[in-house]
C-alpha positions as CSV (number, residue, x, y, z in Angstrom):
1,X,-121.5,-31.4,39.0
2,X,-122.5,-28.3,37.0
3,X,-122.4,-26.3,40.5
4,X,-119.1,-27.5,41.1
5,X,-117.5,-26.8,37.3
6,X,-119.1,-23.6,37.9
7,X,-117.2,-22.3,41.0
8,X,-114.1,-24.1,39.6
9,X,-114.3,-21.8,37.1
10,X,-115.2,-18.9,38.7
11,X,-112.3,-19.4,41.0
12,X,-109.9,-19.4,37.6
13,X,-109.2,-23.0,37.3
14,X,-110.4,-24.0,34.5
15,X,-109.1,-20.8,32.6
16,X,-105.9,-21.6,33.4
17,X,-106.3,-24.9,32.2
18,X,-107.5,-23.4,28.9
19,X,-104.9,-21.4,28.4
20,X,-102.2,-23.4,29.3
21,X,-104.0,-26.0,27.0
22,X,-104.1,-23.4,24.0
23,X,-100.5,-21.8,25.0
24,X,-98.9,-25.5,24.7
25,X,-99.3,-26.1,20.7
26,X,-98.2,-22.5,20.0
27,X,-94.9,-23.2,22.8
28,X,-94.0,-26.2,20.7
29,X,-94.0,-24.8,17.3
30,X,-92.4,-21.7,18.4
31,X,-88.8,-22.9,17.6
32,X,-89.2,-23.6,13.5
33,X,-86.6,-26.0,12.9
34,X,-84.3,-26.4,10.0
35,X,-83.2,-23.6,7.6
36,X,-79.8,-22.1,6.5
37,X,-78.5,-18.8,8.1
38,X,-76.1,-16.7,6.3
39,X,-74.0,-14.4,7.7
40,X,-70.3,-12.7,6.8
41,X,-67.2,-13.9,8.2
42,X,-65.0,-10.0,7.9
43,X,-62.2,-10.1,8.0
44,X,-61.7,-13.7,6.8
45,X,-60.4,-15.6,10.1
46,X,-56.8,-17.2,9.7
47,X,-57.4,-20.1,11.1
48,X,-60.6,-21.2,12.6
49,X,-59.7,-22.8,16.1
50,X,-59.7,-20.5,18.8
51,X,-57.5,-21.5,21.5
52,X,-54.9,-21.0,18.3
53,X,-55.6,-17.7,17.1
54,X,-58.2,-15.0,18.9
55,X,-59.1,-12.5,16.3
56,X,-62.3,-11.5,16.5
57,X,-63.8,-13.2,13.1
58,X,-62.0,-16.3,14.5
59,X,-64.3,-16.3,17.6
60,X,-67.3,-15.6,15.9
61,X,-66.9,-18.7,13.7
62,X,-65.7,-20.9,16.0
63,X,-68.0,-20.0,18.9
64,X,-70.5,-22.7,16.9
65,X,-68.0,-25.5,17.1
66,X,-66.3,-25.1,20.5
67,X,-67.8,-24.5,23.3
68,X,-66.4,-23.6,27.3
69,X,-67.7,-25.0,30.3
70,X,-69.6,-21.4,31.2
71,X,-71.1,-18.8,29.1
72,X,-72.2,-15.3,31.0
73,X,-75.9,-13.1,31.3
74,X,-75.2,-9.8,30.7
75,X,-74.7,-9.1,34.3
76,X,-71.7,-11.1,34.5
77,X,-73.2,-13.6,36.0
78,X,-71.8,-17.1,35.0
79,X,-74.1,-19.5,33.6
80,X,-73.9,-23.5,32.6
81,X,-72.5,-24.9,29.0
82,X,-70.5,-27.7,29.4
83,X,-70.4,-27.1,33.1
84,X,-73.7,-27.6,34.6
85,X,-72.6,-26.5,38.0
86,X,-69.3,-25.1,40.2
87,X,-68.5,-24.3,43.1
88,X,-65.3,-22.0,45.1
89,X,-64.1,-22.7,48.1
90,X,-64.2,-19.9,50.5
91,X,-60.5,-19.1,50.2
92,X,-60.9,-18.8,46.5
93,X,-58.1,-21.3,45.7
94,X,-60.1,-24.4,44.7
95,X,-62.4,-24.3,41.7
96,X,-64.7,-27.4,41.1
97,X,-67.3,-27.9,38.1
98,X,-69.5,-31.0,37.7
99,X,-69.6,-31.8,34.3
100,X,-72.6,-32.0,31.8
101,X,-72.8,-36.3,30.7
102,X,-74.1,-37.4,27.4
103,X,-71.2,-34.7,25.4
104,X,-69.3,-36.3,22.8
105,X,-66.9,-34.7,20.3
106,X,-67.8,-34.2,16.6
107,X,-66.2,-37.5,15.8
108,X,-68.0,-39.2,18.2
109,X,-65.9,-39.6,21.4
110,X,-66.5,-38.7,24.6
111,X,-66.4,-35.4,26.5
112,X,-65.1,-36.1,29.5
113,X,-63.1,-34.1,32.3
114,X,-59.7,-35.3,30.7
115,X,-60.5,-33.1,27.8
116,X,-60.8,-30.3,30.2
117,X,-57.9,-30.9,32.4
118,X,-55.8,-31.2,29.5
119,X,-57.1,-27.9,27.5
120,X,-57.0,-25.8,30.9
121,X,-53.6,-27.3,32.2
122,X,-51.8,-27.9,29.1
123,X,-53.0,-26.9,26.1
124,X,-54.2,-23.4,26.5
125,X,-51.3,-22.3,28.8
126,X,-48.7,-23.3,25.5
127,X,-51.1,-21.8,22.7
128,X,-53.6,-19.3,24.0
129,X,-51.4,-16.1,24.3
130,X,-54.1,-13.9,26.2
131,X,-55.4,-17.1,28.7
132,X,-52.3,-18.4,29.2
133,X,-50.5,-15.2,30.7
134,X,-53.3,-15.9,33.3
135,X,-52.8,-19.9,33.6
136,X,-49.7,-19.7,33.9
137,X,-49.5,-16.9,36.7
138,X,-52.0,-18.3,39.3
139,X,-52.8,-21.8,38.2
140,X,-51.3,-24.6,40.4
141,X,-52.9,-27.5,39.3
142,X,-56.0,-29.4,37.4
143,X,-56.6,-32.7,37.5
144,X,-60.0,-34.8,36.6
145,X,-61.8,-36.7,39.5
146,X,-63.6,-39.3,37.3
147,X,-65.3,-38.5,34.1
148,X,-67.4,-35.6,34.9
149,X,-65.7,-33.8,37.6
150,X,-63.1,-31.1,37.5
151,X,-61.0,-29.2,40.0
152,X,-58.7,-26.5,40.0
153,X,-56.6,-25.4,42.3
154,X,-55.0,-21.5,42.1
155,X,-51.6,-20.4,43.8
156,X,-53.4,-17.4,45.2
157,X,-56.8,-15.9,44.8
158,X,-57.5,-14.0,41.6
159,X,-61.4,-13.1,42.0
160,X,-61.9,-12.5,38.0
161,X,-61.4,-16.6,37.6
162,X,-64.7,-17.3,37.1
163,X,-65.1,-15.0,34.5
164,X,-62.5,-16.8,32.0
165,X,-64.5,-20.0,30.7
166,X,-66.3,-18.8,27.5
167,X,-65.8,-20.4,24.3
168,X,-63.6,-17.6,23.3
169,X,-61.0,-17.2,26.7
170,X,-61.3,-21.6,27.4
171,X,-61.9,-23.5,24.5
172,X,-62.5,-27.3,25.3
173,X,-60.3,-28.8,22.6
174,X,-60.3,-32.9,22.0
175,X,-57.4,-34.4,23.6
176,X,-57.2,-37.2,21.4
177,X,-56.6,-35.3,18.7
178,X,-54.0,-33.0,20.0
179,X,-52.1,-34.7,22.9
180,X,-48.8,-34.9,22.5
181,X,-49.1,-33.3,18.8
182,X,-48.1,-30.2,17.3
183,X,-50.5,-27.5,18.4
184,X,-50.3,-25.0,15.3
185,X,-49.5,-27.8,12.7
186,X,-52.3,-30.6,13.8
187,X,-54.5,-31.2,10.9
188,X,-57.1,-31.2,13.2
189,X,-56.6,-27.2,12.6
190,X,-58.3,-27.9,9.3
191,X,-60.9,-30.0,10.4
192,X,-62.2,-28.2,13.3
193,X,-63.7,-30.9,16.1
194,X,-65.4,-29.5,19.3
195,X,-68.4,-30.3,21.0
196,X,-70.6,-27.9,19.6
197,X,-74.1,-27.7,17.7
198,X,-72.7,-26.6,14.6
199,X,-69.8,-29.2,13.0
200,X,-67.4,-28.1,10.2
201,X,-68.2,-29.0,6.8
202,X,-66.6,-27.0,4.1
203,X,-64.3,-23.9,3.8
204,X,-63.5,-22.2,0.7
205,X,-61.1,-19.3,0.9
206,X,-62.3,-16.1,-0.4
207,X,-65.3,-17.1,-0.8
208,X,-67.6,-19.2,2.3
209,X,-67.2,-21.3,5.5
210,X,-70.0,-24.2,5.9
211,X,-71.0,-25.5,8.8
212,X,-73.7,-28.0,9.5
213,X,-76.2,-29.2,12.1
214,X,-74.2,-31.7,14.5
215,X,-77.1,-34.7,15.0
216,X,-75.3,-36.1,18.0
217,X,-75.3,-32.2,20.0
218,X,-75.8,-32.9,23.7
219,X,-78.8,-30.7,24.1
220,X,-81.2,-32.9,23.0
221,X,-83.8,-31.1,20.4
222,X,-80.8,-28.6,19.8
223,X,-79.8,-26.7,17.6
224,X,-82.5,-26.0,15.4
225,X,-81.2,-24.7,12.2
226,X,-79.4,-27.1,9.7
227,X,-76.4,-25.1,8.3
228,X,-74.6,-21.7,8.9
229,X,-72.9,-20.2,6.0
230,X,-70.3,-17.3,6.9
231,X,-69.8,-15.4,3.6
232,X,-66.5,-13.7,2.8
233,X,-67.2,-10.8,0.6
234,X,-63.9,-8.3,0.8
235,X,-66.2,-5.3,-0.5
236,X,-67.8,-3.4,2.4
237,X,-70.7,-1.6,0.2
238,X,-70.9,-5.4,-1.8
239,X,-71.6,-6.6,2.0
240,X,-74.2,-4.2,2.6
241,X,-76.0,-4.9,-1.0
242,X,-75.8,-8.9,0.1
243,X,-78.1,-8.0,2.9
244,X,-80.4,-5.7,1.5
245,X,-80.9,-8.6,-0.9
246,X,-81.3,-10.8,1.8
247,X,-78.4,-12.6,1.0
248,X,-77.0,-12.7,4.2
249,X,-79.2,-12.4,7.1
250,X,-77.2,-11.2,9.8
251,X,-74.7,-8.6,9.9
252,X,-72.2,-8.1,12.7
253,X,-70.9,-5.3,13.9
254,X,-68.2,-3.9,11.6
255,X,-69.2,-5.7,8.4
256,X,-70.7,-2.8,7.0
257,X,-69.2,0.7,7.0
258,X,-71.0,2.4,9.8
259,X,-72.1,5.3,7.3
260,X,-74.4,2.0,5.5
261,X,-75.9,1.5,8.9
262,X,-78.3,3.7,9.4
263,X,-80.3,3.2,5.9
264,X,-80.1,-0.8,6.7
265,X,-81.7,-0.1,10.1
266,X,-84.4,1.3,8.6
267,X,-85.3,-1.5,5.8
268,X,-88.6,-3.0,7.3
269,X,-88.2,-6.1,8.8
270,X,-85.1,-5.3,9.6
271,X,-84.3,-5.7,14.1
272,X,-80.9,-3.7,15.4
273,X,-80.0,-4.2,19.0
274,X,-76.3,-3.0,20.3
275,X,-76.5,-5.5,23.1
276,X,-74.4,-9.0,23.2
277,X,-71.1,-7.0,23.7
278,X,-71.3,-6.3,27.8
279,X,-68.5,-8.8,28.3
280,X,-66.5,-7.3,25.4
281,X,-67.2,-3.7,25.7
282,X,-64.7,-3.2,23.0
283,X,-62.0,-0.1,23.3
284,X,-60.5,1.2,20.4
285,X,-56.9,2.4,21.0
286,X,-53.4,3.2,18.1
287,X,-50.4,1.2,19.4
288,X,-47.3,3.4,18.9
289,X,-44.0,1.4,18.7
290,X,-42.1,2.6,21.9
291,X,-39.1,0.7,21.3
292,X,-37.8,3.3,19.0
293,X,-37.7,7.0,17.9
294,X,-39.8,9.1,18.1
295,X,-42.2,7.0,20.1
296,X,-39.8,6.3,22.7
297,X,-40.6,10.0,24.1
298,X,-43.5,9.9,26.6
299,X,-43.6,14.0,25.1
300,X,-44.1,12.9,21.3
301,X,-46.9,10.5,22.4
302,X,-48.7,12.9,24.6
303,X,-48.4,15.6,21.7
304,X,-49.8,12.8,19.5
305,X,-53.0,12.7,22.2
306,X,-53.3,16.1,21.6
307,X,-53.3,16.1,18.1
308,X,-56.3,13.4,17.8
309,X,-60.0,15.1,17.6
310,X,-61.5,12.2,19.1
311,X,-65.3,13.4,19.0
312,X,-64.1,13.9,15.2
313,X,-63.5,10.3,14.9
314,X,-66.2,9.4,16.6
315,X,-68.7,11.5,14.4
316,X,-67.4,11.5,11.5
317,X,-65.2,8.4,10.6
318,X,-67.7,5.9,12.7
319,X,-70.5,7.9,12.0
320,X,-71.7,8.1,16.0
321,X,-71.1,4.3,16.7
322,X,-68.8,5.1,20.0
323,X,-67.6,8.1,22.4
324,X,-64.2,9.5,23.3
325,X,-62.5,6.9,25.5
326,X,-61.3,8.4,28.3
327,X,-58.5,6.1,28.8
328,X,-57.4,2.2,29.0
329,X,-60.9,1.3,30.6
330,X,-64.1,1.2,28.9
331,X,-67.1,3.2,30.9
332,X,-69.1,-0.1,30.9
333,X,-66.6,-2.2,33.1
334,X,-66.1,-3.2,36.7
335,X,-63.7,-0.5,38.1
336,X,-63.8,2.1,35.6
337,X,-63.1,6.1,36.7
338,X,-64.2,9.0,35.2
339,X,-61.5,11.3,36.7
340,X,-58.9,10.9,34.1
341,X,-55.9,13.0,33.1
342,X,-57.5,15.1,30.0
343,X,-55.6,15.2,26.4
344,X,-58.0,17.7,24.8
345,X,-57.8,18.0,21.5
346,X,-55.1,21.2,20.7
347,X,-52.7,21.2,17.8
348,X,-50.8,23.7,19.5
349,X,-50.4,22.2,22.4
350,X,-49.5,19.5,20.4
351,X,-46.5,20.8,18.8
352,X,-45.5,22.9,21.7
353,X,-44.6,19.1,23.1
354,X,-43.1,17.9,20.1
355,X,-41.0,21.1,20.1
356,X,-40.0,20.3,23.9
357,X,-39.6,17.0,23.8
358,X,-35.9,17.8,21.5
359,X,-36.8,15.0,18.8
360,X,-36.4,15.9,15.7
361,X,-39.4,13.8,14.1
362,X,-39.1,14.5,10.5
363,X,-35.8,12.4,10.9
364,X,-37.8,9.4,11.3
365,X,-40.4,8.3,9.1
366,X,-42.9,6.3,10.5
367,X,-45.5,3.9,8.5
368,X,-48.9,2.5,9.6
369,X,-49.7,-0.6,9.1
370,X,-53.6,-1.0,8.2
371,X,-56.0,-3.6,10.3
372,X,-58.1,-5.2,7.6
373,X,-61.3,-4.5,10.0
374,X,-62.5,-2.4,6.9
375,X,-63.1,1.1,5.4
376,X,-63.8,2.9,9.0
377,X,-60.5,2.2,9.9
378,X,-59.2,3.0,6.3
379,X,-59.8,6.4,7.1
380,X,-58.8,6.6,10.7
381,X,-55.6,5.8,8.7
382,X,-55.9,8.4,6.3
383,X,-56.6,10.9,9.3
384,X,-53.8,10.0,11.5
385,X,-51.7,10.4,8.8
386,X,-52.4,13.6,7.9
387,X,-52.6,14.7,11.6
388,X,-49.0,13.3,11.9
389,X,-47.8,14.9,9.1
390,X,-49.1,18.6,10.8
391,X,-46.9,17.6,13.7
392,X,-43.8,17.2,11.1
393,X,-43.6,13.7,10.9
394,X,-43.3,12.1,7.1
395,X,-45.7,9.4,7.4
396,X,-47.0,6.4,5.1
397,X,-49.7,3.5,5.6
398,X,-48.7,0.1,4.1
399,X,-51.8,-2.2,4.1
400,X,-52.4,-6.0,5.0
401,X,-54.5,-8.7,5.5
402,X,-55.9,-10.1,9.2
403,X,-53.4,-13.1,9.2
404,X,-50.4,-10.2,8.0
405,X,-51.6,-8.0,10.4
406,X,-51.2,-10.4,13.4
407,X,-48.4,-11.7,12.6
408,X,-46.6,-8.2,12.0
409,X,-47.9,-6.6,15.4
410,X,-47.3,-10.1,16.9
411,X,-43.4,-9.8,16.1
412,X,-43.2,-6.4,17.3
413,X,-43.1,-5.6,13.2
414,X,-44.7,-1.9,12.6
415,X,-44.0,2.1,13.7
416,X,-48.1,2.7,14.4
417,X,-51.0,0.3,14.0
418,X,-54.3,0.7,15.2
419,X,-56.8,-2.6,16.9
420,X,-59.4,-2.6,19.5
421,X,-59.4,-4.8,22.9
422,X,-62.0,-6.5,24.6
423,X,-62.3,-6.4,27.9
424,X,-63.5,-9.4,29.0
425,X,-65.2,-8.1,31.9
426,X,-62.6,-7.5,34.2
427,X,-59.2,-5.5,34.1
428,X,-57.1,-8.5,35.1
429,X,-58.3,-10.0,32.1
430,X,-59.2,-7.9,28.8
431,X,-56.9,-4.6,29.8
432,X,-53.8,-5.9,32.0
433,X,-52.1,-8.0,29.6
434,X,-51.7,-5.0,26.9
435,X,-49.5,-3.1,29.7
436,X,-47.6,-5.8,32.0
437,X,-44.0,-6.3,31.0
438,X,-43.6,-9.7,31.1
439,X,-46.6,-9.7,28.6
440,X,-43.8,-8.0,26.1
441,X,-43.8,-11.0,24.2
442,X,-44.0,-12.4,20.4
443,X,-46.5,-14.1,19.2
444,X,-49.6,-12.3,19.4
445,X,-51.0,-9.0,18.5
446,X,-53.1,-9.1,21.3
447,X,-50.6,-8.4,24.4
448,X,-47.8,-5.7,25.3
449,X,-46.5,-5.7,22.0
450,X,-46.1,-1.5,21.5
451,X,-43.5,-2.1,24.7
452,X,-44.7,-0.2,27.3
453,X,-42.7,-0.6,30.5
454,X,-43.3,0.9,34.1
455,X,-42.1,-1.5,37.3
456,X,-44.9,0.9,39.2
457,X,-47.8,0.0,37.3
458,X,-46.8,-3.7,37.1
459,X,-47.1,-3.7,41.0
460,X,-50.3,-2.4,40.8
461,X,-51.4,-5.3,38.0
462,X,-50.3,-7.6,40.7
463,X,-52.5,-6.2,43.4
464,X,-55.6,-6.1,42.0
465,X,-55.5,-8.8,40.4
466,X,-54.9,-10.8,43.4
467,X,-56.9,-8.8,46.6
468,X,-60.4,-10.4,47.4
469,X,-61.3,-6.5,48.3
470,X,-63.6,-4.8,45.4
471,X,-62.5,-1.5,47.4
472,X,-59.0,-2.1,47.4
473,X,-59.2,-2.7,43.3
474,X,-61.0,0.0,43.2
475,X,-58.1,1.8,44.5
476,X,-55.9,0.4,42.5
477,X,-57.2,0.2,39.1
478,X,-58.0,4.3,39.8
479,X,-54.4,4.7,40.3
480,X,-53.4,2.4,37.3
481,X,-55.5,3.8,34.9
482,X,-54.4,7.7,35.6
483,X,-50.6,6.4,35.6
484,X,-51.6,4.5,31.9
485,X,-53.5,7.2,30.5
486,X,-50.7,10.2,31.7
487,X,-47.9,8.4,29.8
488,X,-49.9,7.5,26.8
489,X,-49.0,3.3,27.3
490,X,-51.5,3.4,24.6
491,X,-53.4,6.3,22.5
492,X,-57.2,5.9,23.7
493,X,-59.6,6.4,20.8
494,X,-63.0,5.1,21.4
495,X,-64.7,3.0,23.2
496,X,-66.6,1.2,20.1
497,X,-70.6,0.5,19.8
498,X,-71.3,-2.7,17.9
499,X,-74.6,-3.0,16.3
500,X,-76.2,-6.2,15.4
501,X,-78.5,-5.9,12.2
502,X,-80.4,-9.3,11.6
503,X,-83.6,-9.8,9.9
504,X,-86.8,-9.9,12.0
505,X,-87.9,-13.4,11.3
506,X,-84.1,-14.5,12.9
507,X,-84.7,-15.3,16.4
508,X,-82.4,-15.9,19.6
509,X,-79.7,-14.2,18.2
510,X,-78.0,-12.6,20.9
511,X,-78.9,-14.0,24.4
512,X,-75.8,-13.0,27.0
513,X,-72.8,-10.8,27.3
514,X,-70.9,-12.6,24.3
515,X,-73.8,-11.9,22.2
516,X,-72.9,-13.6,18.6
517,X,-70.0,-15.4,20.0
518,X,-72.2,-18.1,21.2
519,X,-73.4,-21.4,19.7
520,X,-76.3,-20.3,18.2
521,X,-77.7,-23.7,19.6
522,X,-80.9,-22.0,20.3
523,X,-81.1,-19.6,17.1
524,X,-84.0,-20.5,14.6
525,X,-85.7,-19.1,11.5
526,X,-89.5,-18.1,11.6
527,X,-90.8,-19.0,8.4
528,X,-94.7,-18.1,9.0
């Protein structure tokens, strides 16, 4: 017998028995449950259900309540949430996800593939300005097959389909709550229900949103913490004292002026990681109003290129958080290319276009509206003002809050604002719908509102959104983004680097490519 134990445990049995054995207590208490997490909710959201209103403090909040059927690693590559599996047919016309069972609502009913059919075919294509430009284009149809089976069927292929379904693009909403009910005036806007691991429990404005632990969440065990508290505190350097505190736990990128960030890194116990953005990769860009003078004169808004030290900007207002962009593509997306038209920065070039260009500029004064994304972009303000001025334009900035500012830019209402896109990924889905024409519609701030119109470049759209061939968008999306960039469809700042600050003993916060968008199902609080 001794013999025996002996060669079993020479041949490494029994120690890996033993350390499985001493492994398992230290697995199971890994995950400390309970606890509140604080965070900061900047700008305040408008509203806090997403397939209503995409700004990006709205997705970070509602990310915990609704969920989509697929969330993405930060390759791209699609993983299960309320889908636990999917399949697409070799055509790529017919889309089919098997369900997750055992999902109910907030208010207790059940999940089923009704509720999808009806967010995806009629819900989302009504409300969702950025999804539905895409529903509406290729979808044919959606229907349920039974409670936990859904299939959708495409007019043609579109290969970035599959990237669409997180929380923030495909919100599941509760059909019995909206159904046949005003979208933007359902009191269910005020009482957010989704299927997440976090449920609404209190907002006040100005001050904090609640929300607490869901005990029926479909992931059994899940989540583990018992309330998330997003702050609102206006004050950028009052934000950054609320963490050093410890306060707040967790700050986002942009809650803090970037000059704040480096001192914050360094507080001791203090993580920073930049990843969780690889679906977003966000792009910071000015939108210049070409419906009128002097921006309807592709020679005003290449001298304003000119004008714009972008390594400036990138140095010195955002303190080295982001690089020139080189135009409407971020470097870290599918299809991106390097050889771009270049609009170095030269003031003399710049006013040598203004002087050929024949507009008299100082005829038409111009006012930018302010973002409410927070002192950054205060003085990105403050410097394309003056820089606008040196080109003899009389120039003013009128300020606003987030739900002002969407609104305003959502009704075509400003002369120059400035925003940043995501990209979702994909150009069919984060970049084309700032530059197609028939996305020159009200409503949202997030589409072709600066009115940029080219019948060349919306053929292009069309083909590579729809060829199977990655060569053939390759192609394409080359060609678009040199046509896009050479008449200044947008003025291309930066493409923007996002740092998450969190405290050490925080764990699980950012686990794919939509980083703190996610449910935070899985995020806990050491508390040895």
């Amino acid at each position: 017998m001794q013999s025996a134990a002996r060669r079993a445990l020479r041949s490494g049995y029994w120690f890996a028995l033993a350390a499985f054995i001493a492994a398992a207590p230290a697995q199971a208490q890994a995950q400390t449950r309970g606890g509140t997490l604080s965070l900061i909710a900047q700008p305040e959201p408008p509203v806090l259900v997403s397939a209503i209103n995409s700004l990006a403090p709205t997705q970070y909040v509602a990310g915990k309540m609704y969920q989509g059927l697929l969330t993405y690693g930060a390759d791209f590559k699609p993983q299960p949430e309320l889908a636990k599996s999917w399949t697409i047919s070799p055509d790529g016309l017919t889309y089919t996800f098997q369900l997750a069972s055992g999902v109910k609502w907030h208010d207790g009913k059940p999940f089923t593939a009704a509720d999808a059919a009806f967010s995806i075919g009629t819900m989302l294509p009504e409300v969702h300005v950025r999804t539905r430009a895409v529903l509406n284009k290729y979808m044919a149809s959606v229907r349920a097959v039974g409670d936990h089976q859904l299939e959708i069927k495409l007019k043609e292929p579109f290969p970035p389909f599959i990237m669409m379904f997180e929380t923030g693009t495909m919100p599941m909403m509760p059909r019995h709550l909206y159904e046949g009910r005003d979208y933007h005036k359902n009191p269910a806007n005020q009482q957010p229900v989704g299927t997440g691991p976090f449920m609404f429990k209190e907002w006040k404005k100005g001050a904090y949103i609640k929300l607490a632990r869901n005990p029926g969440y479909w992931k059994k065990g899940l989540p583990y913490l018992d309330e998330l508290v997003f702050h609102v505190i206006p004050d950028s350097a009052s934000r950054a004292v609320a963490f050093e505190r410890g306060d707040v736990q967790v700050l986002r990128g942009g809650d803090v002026d970037n000059v704040d960030v480096k001192r914050l890194r360094a507080i001791p116990g203090v993580d920073y990681t930049t990843r969780g953005w690889e679906l977003f990769s966000p792009l910071a860009y000015i939108m210049l109003n070409q419906r009128k003078p002097p921006f309807d004169n592709l020679k005003v808004r290449q001298a304003v290129m000119h004008a714009l030290n972008r390594q400036l900007i990138a140095d010195t207002i955002f303190f080295g958080q982001g690089k020139p962009a080189t135009g409407p593509f971020a470097s870290t997306t599918r299809f991106y290319d390097r050889d771009m038209p270049v609009f170095e920065f030269n003031l003399k070039k710049a006013r040598a276009l203004i002087k050929e260009s024949g507009v008299d500029v100082g005829r038409y004064p111009v006012k930018i509206l302010a973002s409410s994304y927070g002192a950054n972009w205060d003085r990105l303000n403050e410097y394309v003002r003056q820089m606008l001025e040196g080109l003899g334009l009389k120039a003013s900035i009128e300020s606003s809050d987030a739900g002002g500012w969407a609104a305003r830019v959502g009704n075509w209402d400003f002369d120059i604002t400035s925003s940043y896109t995501y990209q979702y990924g994909d150009p069919a889905l984060g970049v084309e719908r700032l530059y197609r024409s028939n996305n020159i519609v009200k409503g949202s701030p997030f589409v072709n509102v600066q009115g940029y119109n080219n019948p060349k470049t919306d053929a292009l759209w069309q083909r590579g959104g729809a060829t199977l061939d990655p060569a053939e968008r390759q192609r394409v999306y080359s060609e678009l983004q040199k046509l896009l960039t050479q008449e200044v469809a947008n003025v291309y700042l930066l493409e923007l680097e996002f740092p998450t600050l969190s405290r050490a003993n925080v764990k699980n916060l950012v686990t794919t490519a939509i980083g703190l968008n996610e449910s935070f199902d899985k995020v806990y609080i050491d508390k040895k």
